[in-house]
C-alpha positions as CSV (number, residue, x, y, z in Angstrom):
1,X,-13.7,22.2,-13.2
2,X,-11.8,19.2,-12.5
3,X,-11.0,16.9,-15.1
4,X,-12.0,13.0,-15.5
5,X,-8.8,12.2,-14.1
6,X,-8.9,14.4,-11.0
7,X,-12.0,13.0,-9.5
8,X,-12.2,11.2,-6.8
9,X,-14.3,7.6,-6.2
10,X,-16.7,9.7,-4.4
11,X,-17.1,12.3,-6.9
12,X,-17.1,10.3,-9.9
13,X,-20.1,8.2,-8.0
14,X,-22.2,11.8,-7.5
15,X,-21.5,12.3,-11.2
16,X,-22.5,9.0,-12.1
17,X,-25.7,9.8,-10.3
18,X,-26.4,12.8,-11.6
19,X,-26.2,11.8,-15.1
20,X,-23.2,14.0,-16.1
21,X,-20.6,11.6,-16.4
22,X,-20.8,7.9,-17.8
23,X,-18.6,5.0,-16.9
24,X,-17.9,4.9,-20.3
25,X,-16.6,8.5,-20.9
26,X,-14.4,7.6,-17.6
27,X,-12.8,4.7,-19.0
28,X,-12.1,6.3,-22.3
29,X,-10.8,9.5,-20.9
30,X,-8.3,7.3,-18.3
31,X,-7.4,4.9,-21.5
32,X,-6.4,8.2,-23.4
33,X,-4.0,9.4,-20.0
34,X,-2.7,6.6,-19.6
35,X,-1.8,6.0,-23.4
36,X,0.1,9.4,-23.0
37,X,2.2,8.7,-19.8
38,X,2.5,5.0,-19.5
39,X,5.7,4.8,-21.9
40,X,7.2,7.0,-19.7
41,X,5.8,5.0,-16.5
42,X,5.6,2.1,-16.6
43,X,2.9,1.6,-14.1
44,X,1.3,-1.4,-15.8
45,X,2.2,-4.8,-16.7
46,X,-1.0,-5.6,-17.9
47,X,-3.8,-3.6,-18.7
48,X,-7.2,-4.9,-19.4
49,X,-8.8,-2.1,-21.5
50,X,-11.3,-4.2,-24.0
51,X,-12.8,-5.9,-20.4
52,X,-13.1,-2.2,-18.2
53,X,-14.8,-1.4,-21.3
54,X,-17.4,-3.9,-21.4
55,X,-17.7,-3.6,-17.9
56,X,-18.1,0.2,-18.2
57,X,-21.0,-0.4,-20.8
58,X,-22.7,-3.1,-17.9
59,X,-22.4,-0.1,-15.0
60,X,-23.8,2.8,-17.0
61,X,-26.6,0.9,-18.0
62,X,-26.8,-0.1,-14.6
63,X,-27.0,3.6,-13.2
64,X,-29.0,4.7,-16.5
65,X,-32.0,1.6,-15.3
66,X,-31.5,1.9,-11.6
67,X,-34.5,3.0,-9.5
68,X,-34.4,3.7,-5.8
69,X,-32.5,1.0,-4.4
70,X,-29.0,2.3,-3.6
71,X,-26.2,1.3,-6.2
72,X,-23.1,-1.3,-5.6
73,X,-20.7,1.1,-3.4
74,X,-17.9,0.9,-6.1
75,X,-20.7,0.4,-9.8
76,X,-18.1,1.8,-12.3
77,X,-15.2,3.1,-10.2
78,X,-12.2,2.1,-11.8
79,X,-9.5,0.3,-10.0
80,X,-6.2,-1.2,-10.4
81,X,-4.9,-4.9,-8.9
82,X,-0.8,-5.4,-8.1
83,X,0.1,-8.3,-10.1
84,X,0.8,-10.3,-7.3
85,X,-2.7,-11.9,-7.1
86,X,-5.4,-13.1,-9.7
87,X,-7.9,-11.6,-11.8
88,X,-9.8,-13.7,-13.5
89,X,-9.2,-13.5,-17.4
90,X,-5.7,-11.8,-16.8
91,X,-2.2,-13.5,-16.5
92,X,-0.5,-13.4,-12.9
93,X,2.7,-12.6,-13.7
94,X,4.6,-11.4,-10.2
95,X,6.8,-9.4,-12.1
96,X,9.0,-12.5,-13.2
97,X,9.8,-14.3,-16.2
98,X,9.4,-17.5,-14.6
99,X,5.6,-17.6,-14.1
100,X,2.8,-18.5,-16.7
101,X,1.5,-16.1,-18.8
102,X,-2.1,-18.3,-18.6
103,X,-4.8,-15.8,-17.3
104,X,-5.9,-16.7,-14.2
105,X,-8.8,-19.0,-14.0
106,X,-10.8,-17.5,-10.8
107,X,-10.5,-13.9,-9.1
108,X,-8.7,-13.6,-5.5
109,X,-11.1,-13.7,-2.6
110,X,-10.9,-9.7,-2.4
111,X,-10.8,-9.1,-6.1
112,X,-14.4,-11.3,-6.1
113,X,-15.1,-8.4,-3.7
114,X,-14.2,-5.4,-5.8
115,X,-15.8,-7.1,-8.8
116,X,-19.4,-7.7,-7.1
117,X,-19.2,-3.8,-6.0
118,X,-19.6,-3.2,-9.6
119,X,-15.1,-1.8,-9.9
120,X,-14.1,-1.3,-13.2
121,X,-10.7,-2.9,-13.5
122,X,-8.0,-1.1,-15.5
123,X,-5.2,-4.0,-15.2
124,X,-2.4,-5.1,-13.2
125,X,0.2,-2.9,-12.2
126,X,3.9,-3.4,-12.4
127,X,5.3,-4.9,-8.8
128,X,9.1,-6.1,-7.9
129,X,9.8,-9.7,-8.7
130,X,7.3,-12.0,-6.1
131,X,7.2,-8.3,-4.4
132,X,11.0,-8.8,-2.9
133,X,12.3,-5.6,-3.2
134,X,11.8,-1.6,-2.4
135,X,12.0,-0.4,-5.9
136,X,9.9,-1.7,-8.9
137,X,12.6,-3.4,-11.1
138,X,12.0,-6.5,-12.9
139,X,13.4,-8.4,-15.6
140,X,10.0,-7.7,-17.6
141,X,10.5,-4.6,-18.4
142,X,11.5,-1.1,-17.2
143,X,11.5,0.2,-13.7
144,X,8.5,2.5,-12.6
145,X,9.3,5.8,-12.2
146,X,8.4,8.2,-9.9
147,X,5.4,10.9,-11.5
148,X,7.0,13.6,-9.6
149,X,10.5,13.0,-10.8
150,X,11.4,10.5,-13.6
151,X,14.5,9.6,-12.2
152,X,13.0,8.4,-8.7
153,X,11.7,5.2,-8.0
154,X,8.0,4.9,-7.4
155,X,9.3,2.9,-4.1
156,X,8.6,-0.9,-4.3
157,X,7.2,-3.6,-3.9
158,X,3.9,-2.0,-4.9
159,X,5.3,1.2,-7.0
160,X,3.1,0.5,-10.4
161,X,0.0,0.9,-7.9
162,X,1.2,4.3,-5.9
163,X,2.7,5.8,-9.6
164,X,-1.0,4.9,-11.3
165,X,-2.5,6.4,-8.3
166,X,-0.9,10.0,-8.2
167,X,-0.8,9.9,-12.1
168,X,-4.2,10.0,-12.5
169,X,-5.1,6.6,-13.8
170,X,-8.5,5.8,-11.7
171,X,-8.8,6.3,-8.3
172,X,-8.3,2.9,-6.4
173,X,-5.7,1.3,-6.0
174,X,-4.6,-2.2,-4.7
175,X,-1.2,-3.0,-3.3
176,X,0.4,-5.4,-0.8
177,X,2.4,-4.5,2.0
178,X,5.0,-7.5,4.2
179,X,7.0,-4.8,5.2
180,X,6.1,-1.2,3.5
181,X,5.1,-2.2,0.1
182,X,2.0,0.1,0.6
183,X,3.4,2.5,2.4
184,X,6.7,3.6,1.2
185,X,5.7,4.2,-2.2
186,X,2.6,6.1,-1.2
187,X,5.1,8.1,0.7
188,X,7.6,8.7,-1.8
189,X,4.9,9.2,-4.4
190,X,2.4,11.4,-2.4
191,X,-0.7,9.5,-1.7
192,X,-2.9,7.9,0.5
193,X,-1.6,4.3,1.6
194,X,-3.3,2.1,4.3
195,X,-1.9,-1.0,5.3
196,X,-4.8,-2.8,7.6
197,X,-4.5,-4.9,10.6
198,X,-3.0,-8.4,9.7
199,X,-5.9,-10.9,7.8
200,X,-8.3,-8.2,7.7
201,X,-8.3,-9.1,4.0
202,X,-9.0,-12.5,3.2
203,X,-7.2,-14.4,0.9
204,X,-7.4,-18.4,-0.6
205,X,-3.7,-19.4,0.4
206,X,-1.2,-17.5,2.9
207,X,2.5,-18.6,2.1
208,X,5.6,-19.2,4.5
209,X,7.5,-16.1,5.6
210,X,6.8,-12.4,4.7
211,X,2.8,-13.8,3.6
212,X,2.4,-14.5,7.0
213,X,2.5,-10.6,7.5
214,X,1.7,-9.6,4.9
215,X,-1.9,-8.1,3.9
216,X,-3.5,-6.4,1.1
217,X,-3.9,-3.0,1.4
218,X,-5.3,0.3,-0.6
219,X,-3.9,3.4,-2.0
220,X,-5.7,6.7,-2.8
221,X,-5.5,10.3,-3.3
222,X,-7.8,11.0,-0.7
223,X,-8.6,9.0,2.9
224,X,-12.4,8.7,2.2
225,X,-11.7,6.9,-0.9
226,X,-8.8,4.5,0.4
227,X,-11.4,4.1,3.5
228,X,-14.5,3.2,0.7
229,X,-12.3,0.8,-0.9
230,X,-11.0,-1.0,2.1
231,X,-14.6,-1.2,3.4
232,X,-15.6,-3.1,0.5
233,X,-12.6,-5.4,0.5
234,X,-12.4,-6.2,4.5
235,X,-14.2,-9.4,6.7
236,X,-14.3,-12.4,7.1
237,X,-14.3,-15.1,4.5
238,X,-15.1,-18.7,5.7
239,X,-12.6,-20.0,2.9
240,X,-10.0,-18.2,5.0
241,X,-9.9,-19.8,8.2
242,X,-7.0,-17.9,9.3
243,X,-8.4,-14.7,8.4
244,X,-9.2,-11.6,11.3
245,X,-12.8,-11.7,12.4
246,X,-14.6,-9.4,11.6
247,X,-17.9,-8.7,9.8
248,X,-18.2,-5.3,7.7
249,X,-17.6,-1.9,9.1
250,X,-18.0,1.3,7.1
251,X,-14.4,3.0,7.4
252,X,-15.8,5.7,5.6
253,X,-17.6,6.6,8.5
254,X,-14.1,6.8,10.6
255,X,-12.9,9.1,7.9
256,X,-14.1,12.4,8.6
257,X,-12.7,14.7,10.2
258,X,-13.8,15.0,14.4
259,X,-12.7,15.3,17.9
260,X,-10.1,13.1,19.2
261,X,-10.2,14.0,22.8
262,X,-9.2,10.9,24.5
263,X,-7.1,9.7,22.2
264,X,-2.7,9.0,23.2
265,X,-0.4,10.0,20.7
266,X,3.2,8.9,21.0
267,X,5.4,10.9,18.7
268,X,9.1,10.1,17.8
269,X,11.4,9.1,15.4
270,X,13.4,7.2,17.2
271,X,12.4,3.5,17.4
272,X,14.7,2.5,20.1
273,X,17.6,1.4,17.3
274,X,19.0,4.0,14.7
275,X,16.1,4.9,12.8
276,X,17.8,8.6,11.6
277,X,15.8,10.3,9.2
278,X,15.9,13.5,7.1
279,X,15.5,16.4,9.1
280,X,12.7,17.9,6.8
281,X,10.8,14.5,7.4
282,X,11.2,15.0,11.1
283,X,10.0,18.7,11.0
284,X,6.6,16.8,9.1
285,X,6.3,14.1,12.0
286,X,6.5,17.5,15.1
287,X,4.0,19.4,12.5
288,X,1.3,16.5,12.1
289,X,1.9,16.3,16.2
290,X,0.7,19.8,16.7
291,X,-2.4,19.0,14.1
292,X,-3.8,15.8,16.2
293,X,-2.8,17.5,19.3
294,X,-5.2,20.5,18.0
295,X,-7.7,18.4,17.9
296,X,-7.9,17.4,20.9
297,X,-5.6,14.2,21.5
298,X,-3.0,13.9,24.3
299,X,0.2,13.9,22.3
300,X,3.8,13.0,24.2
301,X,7.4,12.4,22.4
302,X,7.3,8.7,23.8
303,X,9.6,5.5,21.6
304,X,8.5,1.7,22.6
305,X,11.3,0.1,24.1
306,X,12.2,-2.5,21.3
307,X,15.0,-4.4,19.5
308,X,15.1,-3.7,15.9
309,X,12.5,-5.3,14.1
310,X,15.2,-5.8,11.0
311,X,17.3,-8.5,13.2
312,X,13.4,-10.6,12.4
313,X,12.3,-9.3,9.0
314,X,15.1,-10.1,6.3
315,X,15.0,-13.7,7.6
316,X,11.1,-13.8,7.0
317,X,11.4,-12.4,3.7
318,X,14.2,-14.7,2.7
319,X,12.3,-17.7,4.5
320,X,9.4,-16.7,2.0
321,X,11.1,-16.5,-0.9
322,X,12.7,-19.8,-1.1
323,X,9.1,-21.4,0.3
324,X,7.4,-19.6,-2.1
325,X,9.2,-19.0,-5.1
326,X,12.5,-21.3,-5.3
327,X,10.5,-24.7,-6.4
328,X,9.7,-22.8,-9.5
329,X,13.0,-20.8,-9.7
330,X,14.6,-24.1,-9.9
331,X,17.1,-23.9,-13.2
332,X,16.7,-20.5,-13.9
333,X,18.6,-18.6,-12.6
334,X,19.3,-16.8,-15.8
335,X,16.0,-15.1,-15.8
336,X,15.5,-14.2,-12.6
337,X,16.9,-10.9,-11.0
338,X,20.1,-9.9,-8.8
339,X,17.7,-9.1,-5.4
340,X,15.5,-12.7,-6.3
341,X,18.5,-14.9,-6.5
342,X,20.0,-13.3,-3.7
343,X,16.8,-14.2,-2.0
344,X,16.4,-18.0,-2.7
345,X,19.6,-18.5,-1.4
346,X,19.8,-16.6,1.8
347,X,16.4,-18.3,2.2
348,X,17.7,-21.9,1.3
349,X,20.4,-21.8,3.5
350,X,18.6,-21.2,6.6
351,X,18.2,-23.4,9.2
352,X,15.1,-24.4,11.0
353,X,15.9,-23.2,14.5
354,X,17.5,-19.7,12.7
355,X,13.6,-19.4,11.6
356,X,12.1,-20.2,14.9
357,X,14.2,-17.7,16.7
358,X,13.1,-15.7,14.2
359,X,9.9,-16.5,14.8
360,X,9.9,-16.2,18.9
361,X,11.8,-12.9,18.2
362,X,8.6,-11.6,16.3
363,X,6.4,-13.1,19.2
364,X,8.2,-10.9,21.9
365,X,8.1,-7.9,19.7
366,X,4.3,-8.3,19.7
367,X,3.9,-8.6,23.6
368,X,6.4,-5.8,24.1
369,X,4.4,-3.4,21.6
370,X,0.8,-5.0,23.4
371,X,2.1,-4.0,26.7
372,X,3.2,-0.7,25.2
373,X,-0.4,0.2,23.6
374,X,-2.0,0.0,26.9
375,X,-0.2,3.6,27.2
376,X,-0.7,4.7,24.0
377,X,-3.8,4.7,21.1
378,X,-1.2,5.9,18.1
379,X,2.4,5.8,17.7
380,X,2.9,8.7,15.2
381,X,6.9,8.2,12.7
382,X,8.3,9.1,9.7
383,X,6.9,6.6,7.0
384,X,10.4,6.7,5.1
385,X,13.5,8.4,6.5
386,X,14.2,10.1,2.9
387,X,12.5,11.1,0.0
388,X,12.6,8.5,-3.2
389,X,15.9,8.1,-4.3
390,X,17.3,7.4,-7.9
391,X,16.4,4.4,-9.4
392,X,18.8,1.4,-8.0
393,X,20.4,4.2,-5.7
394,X,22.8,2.8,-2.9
395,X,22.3,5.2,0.2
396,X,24.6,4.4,3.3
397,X,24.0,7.7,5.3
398,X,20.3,9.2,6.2
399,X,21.2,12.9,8.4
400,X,25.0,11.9,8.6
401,X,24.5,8.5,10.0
402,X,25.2,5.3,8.6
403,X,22.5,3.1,8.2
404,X,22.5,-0.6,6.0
405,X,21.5,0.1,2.5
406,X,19.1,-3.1,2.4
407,X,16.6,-1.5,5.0
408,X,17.3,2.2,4.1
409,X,13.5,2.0,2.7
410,X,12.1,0.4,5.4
411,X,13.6,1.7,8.6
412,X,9.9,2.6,10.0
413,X,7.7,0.2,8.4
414,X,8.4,-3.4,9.2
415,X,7.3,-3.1,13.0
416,X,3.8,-2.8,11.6
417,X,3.9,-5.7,9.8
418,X,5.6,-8.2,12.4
419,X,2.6,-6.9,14.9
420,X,0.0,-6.9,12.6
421,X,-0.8,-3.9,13.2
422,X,-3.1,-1.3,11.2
423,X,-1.2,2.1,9.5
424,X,-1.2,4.4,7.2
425,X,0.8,6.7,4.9
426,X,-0.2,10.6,5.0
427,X,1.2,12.9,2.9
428,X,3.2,15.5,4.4
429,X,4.1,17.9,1.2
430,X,6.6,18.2,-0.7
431,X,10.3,18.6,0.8
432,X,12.4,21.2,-0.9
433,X,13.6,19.1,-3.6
434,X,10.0,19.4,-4.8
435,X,9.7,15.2,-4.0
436,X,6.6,13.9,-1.7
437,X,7.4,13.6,1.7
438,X,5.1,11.1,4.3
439,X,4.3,10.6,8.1
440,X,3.0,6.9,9.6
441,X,0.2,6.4,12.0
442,X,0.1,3.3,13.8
443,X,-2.1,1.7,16.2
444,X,-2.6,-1.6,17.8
445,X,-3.9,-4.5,15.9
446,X,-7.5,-4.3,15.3
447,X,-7.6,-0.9,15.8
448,X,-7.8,0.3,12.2
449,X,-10.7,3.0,12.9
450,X,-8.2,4.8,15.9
451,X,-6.0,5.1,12.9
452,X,-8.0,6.0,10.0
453,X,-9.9,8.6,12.5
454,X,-6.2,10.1,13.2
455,X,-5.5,9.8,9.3
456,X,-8.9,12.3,8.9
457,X,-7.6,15.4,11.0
458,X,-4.3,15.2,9.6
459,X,-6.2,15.3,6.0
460,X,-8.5,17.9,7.5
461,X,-5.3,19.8,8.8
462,X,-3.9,20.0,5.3
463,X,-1.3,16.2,4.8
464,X,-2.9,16.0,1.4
465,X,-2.2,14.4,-2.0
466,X,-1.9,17.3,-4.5
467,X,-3.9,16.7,-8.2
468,X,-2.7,13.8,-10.1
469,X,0.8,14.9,-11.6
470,X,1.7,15.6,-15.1
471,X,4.8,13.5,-15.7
């Protein structure tokens, strides 16, 4: 029989139902895993353990009373938050030394969300400072490593959320993603990672810079839980006005496995700029190709003919920062890290027409990949050209070709972000180092359930998560 930690949101639901589990035991039994790996971790920054419980004790009386009305969709299901964004009762931190330790005085739009569902919240997981870098390394406290391998990163910014997730600590996860903070550590840490189409998930403020495409996103070890979770999350919020519209849709429903006769698939990993990647990785891109072609899509080795979204993104991110961040940075330089500091001023020293070009650069990447989805449903990459390297590992060369060690992370997931565009992270097994390996399916904004219906035959054709790992 599986154990506590094994289950997924679905399953621990059935057993919640059928009496042979209790929100309760599940909180224990996750408090008593993650007090035996988390000093090895470091997946948290805060945890909120006396709250899940209390909360635990509200959703088993809950199921114990209910009658035949059907339950909140997530009534006990723990989940985790990135400590980027607020839950009430809990300190915000960012991952910086800089920001207030008050707990935060109202929940994020979303988090409301999750909360009314009836989710159990287990804490705030460890994040890159204000979520600028691919690795999770702060000044708070040790990096997160990598379940599979100690001495890998968990991938950043969102690395405390995709370690916590193939650990075993809960199902659900929340991450953010500006350009691959969901999906790169889901790939280099073997789970489920979706990244939804831009403002999708609504939020109370949207900074300058990388916020502005940037969404919340979920991780899970399995596509009908990331889907359940996302479902709950997603649609419109009048106190977004920039948000997508969009009322609910069940992605569940998108996440089973079916047909997908009609459906274009561009495969490549070639992005029209270098964009080498491991040749294992590329062998998982050809393999999941032969799975969606199997059932029953039209797949062709097809690139969209682009400039390299990299020449747009750093000056976003660093745009971002310095709007963001530097106001508060101000003076302190001394307890901020290298990558932050590095940041501020690249982002400081920019001028306004350098961030309008930037700006009309990311507006004709858009129209170029709009025209280019008229051909295509899915364009199906790598999600990261290598496995997770060491923590704070330089890497120049991917397969023998030299790439810039600032986007050596990111080579295939910034495009999505720029075009606000809807993809996800599959697992594609582990490479012969024994690390997680990932492929990417992306599809053109708005078209989240093309993607997530894509996602579910890969699943179904055997790109997995394995069982939570041991440490």
């Amino acid at each position: 029989m599986p154990q506590i930690h094994e289950l997924s949101a679905l399953e621990l639901r059935a057993a919640y139902d059928s009496r042979s589990l209790s929100p309760i035991e599940v909180v224990e039994a996750l408090g008593d895993r993650i007090d035996r790996l988390e000093p090895s971790l470091h997946a948290f920054i805060t945890q909120t353990r006396d709250s899940a419980l209390s909360h635990a004790r509200v959703a088993a009386r809950e199921w114990r009373l209910r009658e035949s009305e059907e339950p909140p969709p997530l009534l006990g299901i723990p989940v985790t938050i990135k400590d980027l964004v607020d839950v009430q009762g809990a300190p915000t931190t960012m991952g910086s030394l800089v920001t207030s330790r008050r707990p935060a005085a109202r929940d994020e739009l979303f988090v409301e969300r999750l909360r009314a569902a009836g989710a159990v919240f287990l804490g705030k997981t460890n994040t890159s400072e204000f979520g600028l870098a691919a690795q999770t390394m702060n000044r708070i406290g040790a990096p997160t490593a990598n379940p599979w391998n100690l001495e890998r990163t968990a991938g950043g910014s969102s690395g405390g959320a995709a370690a916590a997730c193939a650990a075993g600590y809960g199902p659900l996860h929340h991450g953010t993603d500006g350009g691959g903070s969901v999906r790169v550590p889901a790939a280099y840490c073997g789970v489920v990672g979706i990244k939804p189409s831009g403002r999708r998930i609504p939020r109370r403020v949207r900074g300058a810079g990388m916020s502005q495409i940037s969404t919340d996103g979920v991780l899970a070890r399995t596509l009908q839980d990331a889907a359940l979770m996302f479902s709950v999350i997603a649609g419109e919020d009048s106190r977004d006005p920039a948000g997508h519209r969009s009322g609910p849709v069940d992605f569940t429903s998108f996440a089973v496995p079916g047909s997908l006769d009609g459906v274009r698939v561009a495969r490549t990993t070639h992005l029209g700029w270098p964009t080498p990647c491991e040749p294992e990785i590329a062998q998982r891109v050809a393999d999941a190709a032969d799975a969606l072609r199997a059932a029953g899509a039209t797949v062709e080795e097809a690139s969209p003919p682009i400039s390299d979204p990299n020449e747009v993104f750093p000056t976003l991110s660093a745009v971002g920062a310095a709007a963001n961040y530097g106001r508060m940075c101000i003076g302190r330089d001394d307890e901020l890290s290298d990558y932050t500091q590095g940041s501020l001023r690249r982002g400081s020293g920019l001028s306004g027409v350098k961030v309008a070009d930037a700006y009309a650069a990311q507006d004709r990447l858009k129209r170029q990949m709009d025209a280019w989805f008229d051909d295509f449903d899915v364009l199906l990459i790598p999600t990261s050209a290598i496995a997770a390297p060491g923590h704070g590992e330089r890497i120049e060369k991917i397969a023998g070709v030299s790439v810039s060690p600032w986007t050596t992370s990111i080579l295939y997931t910034p495009l999505a972000n720029l075009i606000q565009a809807p993809a996800i992270a599959m697992p594609a097994g582990p490479g012969s180092d024994g690390l997680p390996l990932s492929v990417q399916i992306v599809a053109r904004e708005g078209n989240d359930a093309i993607a997530i219906r894509c996602a579910a035959m890969l699943e179904e054709a055997g790109f997995r998560a394995s069982p939570p790992t041991p440490v």
